[in-house]
LOMARZA-730345 format. One record per residue: residue in one letter; residue number from 1; z, y negated, x negated of N, C-alpha, C in turn. Coordinates in steps of 0.2 Angstrom, whole numbers, plus 2048, in hexadecimal, padded with zeros to 3 digits. Each point is the difference from the previous one (the first is absolute). Layout:
   res     n   n.pz   n.py   n.px   ca.pz   ca.py   ca.px   c.pz   c.py   c.px
     a   NUM      Z      Y      X       Z       Y       X      Z      Y      X
...
***
This chain:
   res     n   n.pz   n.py   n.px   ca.pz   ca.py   ca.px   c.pz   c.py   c.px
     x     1    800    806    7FC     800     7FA     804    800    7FA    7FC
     x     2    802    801    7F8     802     7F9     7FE    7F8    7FC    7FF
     x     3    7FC    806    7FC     7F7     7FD     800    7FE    7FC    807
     x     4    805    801    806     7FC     7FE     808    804    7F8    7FD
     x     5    806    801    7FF     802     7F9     7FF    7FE    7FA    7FB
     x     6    7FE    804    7FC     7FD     7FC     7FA    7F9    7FE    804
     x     7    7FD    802    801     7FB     7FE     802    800    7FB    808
     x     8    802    802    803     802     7FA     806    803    7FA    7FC
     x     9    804    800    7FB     803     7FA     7FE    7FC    7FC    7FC
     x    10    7FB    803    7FD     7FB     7FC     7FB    7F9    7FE    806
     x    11    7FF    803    803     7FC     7FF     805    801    7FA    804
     x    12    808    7FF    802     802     7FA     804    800    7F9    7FA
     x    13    800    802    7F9     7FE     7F9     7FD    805    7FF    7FA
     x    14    806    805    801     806     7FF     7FA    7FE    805    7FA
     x    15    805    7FD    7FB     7FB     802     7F9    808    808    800
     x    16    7FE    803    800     803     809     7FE    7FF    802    7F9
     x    17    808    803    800     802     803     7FA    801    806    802
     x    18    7FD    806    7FD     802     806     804    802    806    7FB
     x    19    806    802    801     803     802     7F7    802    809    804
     x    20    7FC    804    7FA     7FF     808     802    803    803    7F9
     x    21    804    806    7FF     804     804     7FC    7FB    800    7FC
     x    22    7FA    802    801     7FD     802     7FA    7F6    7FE    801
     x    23    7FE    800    7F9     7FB     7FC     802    7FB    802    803
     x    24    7FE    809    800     7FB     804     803    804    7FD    809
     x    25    805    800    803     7FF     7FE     806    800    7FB    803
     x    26    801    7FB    7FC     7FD     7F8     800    7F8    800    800
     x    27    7FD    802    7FC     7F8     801     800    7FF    802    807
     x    28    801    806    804     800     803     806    801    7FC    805
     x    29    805    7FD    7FF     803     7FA     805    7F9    7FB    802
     x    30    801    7FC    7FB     7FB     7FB     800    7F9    803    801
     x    31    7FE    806    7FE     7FA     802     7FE    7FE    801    808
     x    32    806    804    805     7FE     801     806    7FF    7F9    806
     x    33    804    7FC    7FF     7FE     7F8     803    7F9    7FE    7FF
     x    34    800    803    7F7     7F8     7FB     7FF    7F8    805    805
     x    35    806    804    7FF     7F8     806     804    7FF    800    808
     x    36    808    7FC    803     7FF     7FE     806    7FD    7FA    801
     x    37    802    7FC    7FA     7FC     7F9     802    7FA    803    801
     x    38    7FC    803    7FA     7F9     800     7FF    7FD    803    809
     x    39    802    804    801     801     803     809    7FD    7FB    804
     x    40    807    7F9    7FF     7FD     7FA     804    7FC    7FC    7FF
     x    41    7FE    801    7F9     7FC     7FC     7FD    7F8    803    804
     x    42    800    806    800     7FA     805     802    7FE    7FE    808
     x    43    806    800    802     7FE     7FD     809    801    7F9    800
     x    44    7FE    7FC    7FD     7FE     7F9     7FF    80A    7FE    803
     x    45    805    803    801     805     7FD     801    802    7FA    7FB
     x    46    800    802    7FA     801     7F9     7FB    7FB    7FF    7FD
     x    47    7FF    7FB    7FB     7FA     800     7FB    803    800    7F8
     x    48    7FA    802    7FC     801     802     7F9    805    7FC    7FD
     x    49    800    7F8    801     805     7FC     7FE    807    7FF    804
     x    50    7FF    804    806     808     7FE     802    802    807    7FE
     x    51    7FB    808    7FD     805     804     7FC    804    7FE    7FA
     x    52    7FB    7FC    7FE     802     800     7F9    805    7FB    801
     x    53    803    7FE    803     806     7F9     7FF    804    804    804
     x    54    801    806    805     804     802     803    802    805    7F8
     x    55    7FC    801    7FC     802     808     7FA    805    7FB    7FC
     x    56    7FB    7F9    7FF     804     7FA     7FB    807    800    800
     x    57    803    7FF    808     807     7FE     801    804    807    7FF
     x    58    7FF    806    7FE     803     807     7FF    7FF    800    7F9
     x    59    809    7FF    7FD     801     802     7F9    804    807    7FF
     x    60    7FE    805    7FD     804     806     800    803    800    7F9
     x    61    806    803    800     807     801     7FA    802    808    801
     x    62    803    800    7FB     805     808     801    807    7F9    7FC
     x    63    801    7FB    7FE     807     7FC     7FF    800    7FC    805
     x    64    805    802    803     806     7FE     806    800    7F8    7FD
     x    65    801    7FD    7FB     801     7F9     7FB    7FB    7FD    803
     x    66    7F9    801    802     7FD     7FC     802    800    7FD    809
     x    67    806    801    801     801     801     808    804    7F8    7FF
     x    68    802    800    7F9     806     7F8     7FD    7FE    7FB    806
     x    69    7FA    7FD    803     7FE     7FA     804    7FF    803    805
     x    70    800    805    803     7FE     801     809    804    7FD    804
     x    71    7FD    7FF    804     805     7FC     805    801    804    807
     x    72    7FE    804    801     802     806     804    7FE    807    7FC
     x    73    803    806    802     800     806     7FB    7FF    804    807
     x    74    7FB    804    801     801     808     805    7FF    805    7FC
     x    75    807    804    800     7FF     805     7FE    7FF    807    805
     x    76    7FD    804    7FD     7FB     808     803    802    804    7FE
     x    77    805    802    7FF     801     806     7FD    800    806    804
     x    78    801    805    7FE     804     807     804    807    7FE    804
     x    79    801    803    806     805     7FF     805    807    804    7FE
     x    80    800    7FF    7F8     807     800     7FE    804    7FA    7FD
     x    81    806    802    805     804     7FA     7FF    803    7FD    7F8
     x    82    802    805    7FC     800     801     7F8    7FC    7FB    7FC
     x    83    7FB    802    802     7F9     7FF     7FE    7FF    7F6    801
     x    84    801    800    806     7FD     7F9     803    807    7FC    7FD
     x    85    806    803    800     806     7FC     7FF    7FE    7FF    7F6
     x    86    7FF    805    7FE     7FF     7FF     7F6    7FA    7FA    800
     x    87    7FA    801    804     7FA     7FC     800    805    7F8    803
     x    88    803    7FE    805     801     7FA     800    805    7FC    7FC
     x    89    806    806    7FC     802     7FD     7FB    7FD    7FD    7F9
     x    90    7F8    804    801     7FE     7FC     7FA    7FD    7FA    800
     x    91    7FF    800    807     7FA     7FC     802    805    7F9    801
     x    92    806    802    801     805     7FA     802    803    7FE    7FA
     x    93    7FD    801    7F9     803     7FE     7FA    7F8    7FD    7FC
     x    94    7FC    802    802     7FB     7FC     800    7FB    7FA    802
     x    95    802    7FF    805     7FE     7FC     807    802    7FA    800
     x    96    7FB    7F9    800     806     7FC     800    805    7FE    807
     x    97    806    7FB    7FE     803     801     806    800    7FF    808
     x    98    7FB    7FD    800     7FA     7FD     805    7FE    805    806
     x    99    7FE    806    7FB     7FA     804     802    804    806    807
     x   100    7FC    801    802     801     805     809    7FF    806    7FC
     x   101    803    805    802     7FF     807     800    7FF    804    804
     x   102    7FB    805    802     801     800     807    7FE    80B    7FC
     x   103    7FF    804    807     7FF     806     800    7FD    802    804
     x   104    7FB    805    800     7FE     801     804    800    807    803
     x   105    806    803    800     805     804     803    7FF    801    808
     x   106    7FD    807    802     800     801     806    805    801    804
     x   107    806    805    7FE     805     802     801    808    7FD    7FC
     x   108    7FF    7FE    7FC     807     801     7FC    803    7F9    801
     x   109    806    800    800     803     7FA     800    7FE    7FC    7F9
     x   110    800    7FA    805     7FF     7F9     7FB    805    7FC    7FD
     x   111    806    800    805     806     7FF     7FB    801    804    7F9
     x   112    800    807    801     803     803     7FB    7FB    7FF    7FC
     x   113    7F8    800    801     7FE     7FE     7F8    800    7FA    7FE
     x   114    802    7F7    805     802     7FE     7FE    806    7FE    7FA
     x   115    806    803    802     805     803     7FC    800    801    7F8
     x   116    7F8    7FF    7FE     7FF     802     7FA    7FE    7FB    7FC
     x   117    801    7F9    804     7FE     7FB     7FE    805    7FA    7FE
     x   118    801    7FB    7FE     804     7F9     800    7FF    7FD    808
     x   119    7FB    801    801     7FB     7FC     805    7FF    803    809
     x   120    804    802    800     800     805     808    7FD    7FA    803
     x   121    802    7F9    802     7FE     7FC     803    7FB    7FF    800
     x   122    7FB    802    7FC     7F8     7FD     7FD    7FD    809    800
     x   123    803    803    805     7FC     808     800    7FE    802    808
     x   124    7FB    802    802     7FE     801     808    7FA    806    7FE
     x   125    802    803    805     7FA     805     800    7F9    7FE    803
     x   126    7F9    802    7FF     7FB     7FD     801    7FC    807    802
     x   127    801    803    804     7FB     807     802    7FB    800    801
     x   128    7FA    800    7FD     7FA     802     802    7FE    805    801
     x   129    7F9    801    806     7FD     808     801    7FB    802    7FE
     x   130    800    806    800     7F8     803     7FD    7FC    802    803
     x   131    7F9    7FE    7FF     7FF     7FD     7FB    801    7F8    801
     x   132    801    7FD    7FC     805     7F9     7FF    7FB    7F9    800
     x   133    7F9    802    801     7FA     7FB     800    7FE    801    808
     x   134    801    805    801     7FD     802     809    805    800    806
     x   135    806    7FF    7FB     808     802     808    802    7F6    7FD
     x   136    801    7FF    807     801     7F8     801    808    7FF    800
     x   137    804    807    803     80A     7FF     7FE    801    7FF    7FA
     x   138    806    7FE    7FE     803     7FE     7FC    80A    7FD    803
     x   139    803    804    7FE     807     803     803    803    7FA    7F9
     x   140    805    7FB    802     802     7FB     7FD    809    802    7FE
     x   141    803    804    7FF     807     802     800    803    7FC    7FD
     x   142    804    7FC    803     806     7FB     7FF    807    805    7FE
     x   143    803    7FF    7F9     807     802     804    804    7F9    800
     x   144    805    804    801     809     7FC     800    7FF    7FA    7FC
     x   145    7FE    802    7F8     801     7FB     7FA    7F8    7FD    800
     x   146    7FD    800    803     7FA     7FC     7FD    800    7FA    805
     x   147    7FE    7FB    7FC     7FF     7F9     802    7FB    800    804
     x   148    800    7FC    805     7FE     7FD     806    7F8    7FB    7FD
     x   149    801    7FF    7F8     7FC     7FF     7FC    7FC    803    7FF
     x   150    802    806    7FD     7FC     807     7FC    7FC    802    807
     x   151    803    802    805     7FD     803     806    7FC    7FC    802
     x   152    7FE    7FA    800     7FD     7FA     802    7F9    801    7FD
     x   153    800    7FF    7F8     7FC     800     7FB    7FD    807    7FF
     x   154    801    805    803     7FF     808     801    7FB    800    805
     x   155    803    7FD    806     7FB     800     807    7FA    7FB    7FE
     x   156    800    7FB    7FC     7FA     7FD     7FD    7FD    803    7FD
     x   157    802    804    7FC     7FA     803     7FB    7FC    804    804
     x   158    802    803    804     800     807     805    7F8    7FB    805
     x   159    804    7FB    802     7FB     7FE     803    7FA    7FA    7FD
     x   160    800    800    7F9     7FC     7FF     7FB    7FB    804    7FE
     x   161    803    808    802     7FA     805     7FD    7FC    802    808
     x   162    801    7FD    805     7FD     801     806    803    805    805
     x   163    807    802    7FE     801     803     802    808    801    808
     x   164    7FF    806    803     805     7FD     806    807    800    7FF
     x   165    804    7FE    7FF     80A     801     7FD    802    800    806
     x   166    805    804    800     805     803     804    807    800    7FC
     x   167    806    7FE    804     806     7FF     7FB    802    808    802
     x   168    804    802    7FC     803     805     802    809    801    7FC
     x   169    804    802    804     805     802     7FE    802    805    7F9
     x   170    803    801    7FB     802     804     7FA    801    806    804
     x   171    7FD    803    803     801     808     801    7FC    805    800
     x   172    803    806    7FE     7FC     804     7FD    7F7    804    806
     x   173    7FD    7FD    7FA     7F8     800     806    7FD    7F9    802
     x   174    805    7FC    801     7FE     7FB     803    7FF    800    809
     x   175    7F7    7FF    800     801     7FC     806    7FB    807    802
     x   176    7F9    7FF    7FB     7FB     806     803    803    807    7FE
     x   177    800    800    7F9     802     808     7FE    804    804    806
     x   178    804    7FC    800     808     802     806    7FB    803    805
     x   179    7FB    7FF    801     7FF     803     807    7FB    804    800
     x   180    7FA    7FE    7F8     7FD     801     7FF    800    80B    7FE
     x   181    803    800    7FB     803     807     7FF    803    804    804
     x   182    803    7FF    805     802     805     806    7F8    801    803
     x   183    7FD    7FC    801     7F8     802     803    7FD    805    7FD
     x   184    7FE    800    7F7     7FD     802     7FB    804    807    7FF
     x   185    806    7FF    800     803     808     7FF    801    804    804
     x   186    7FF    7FD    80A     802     806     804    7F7    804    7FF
     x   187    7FB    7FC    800     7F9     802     7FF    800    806    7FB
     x   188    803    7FF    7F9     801     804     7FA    802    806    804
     x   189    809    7FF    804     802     804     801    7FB    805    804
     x   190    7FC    7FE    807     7FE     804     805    7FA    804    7FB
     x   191    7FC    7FD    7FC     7FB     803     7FB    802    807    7FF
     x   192    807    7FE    7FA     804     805     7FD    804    806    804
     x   193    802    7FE    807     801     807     803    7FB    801    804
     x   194    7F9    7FF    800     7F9     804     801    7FF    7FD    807
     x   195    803    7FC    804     7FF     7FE     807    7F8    7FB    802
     x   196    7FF    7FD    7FA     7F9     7FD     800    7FE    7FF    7F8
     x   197    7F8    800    7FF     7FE     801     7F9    801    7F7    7FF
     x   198    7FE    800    7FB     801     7F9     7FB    7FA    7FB    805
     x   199    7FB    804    801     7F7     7FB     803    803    7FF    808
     x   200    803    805    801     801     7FE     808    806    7FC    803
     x   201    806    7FD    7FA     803     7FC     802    7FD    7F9    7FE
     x   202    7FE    800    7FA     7FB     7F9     7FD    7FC    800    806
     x   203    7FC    803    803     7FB     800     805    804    7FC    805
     x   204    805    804    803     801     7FD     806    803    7FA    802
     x   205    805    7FE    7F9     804     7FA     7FD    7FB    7FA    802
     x   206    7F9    802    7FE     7F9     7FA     7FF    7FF    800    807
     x   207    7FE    804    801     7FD     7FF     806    805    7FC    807
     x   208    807    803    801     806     7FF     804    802    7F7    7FD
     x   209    800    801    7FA     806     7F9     801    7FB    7F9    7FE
     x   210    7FC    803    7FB     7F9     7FC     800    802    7FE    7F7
     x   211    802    804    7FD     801     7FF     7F7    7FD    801    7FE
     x   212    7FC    7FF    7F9     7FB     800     7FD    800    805    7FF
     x   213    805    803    7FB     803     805     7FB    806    806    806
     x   214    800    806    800     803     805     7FF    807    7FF    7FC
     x   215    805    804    803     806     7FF     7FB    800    804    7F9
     x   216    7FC    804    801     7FD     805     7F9    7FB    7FB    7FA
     x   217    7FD    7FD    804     7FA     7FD     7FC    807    7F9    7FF
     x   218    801    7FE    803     806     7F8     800    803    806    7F7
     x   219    805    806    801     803     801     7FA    7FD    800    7FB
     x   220    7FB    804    7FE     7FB     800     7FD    7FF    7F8    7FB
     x   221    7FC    7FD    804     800     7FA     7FE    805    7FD    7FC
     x   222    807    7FE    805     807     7FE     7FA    800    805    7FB
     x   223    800    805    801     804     805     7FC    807    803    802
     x   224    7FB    806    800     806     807     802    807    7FF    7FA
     x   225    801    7FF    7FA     805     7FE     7FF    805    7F9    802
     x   226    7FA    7FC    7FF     804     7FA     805    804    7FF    806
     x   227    7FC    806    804     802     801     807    806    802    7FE
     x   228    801    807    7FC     806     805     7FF    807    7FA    7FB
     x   229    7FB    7FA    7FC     808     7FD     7FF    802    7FA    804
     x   230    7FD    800    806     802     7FC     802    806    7FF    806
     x   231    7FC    808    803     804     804     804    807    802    7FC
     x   232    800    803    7FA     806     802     7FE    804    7F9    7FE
     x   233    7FF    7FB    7FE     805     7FA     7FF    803    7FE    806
     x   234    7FB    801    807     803     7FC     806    803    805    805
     x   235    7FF    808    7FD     806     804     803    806    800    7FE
     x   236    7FF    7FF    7F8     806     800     7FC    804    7FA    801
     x   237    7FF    7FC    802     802     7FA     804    803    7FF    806
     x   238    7FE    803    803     803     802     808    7FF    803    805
     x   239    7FE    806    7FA     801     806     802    7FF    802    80A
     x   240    7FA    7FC    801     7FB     803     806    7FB    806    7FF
     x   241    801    804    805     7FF     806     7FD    7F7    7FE    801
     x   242    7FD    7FB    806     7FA     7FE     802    7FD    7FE    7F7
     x   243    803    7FE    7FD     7FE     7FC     7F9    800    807    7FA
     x   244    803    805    801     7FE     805     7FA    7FB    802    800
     x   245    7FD    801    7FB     7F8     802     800    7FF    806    800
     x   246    7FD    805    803     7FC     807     803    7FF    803    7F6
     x   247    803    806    800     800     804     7FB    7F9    803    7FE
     x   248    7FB    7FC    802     7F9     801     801    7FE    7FC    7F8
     x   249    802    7FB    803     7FF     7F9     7FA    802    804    7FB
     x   250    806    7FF    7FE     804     804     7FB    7FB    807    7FB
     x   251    7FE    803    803     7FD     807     7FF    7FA    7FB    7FB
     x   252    7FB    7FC    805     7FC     7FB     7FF    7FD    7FF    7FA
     x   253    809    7FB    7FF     7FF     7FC     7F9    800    803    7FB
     x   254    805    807    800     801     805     7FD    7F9    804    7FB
     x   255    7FB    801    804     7FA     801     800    7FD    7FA    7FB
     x   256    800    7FB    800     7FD     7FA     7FD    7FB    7FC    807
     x   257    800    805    806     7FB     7FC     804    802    7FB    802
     x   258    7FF    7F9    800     804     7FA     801    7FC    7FA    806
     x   259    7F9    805    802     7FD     7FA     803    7F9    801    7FC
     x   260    7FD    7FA    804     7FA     7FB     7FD    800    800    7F8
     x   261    806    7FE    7FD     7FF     800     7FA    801    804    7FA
     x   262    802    805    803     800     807     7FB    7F9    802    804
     x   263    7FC    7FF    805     7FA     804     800    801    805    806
     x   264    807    803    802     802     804     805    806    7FF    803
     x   265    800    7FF    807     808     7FF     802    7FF    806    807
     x   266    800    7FE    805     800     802     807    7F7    803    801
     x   267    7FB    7F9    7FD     7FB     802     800    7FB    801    7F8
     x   268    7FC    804    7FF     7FE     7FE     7F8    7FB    7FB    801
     x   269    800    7FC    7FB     7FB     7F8     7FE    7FE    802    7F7
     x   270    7FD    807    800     7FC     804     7FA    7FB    7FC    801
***
């Protein structure tokens, strides 16, 4: 997802720093935006000169030190709390004092990875969805400690990148997830104890509720790991049993099948 956000925020006009662990997946990163540009470049949606000035504002790093001047930070990470929490203390020793931090955290609480910062007040969740050029939500999480400033300056940028902000409460899932995933996993469930195939609740789903996407094709898409940690953080949480995710996933990931981007999830895209 973070390539979706890099690329919508260079597209709306700000200049982007986009800092990857290692340099083979900085190249990827970057390399898959520029092959989407060229996409829109081919159905005359942009022209040769607004690819090149959209590639212009996208600078890629593997040093976190070059993040010293941003004046808002979104981090991407995996939906571990550890993880998100180690990455915001660097970034909070980095950063000038000024600067927004924000996450883009499906599930997991925003306080606690704020927690990891000097700056709780200057920290908001910023969710975007995927893919993050074509979904117009954007889930805005305010907690306790964030100023009425930061949260302010959050919903602008939000609505800077053309996109639609929804405020939502610090709670595990938020606003869509939360209702989101009980839908996505009773579909897993009925699949996995054989009561309808995968094509015939996708089917019916489209044609009944008028979705574009199937719950199967919807996982696929996120990622069947995604789905599976987003569900575990927000049962772990509050332990609704609607929120635990179908042992189906699990087996899944297990496998390597992870969706669309491993090539095989629920459906193969060989």
């Amino acid at each position: 997802m973070g390539r979706g956000i890099v690329q919508v925020v260079a597209e709306s006009g700000f200049e982007v720093v986009v800092r990857e662990v290692s340099p083979d997946l900085l190249d990827k990163g970057i390399g898959f935006i520029e092959k989407i540009l060229t996409a829109k470049l081919d159905k005359g949606k942009i022209s040769e000169s607004g690819k090149k000035e959209i590639m212009e504002r996208i600078k890629g790093t593997i040093d976190l030190s070059v993040l010293r001047e941003s004046d808002i930070v979104i981090e991407a990470v995996f939906e571990k709390m550890d993880l998100k929490k180690e990455i915001f203390s660097w970034i909070d020793n980095i950063v000038k004092p000024e600067a927004i931090l924000t996450t883009n955290t499906s599930c997991l609480s925003v306080t606690e990875i704020s927690s990891a910062t000097k700056r709780p007040d200057r920290v908001c969740g910023l969710h975007f969805f995927n893919p993050v050029p074509l979904m117009k939500l954007v889930e805005v999480i305010k907690t306790e400690r964030t100023s009425e400033e930061t949260y302010r300056k959050t919903v602008d940028f939000g609505i800077a990148l053309g996109k639609e902000t929804v405020k939502s409460k610090d709670s595990p899932g938020f606003i869509a997830n939360r209702i989101l995933c009980p839908y996505l996993y009773l579909a897993v469930q009925e699949y996995a104890d054989g009561l309808f195939t995968k094509e015939e609740i996708d089917g019916s789903i489209k044609l009944e509720a008028g979705f574009p996407m199937g719950p199967f094709e919807l996982i696929d898409l996120i990622g069947i790991d995604v789905c599976l940690d987003i569900g575990e953080a927000m049962y772990k949480e509050t332990g609704i049993q609607e929120l635990n995710p179908p042992a189906l996933l699990k087996e899944m990931v297990k496998k390597g099948c992870f969706g669309r981007k491993s090539g095989r999830g629920f459906y193969d895209y060989g």
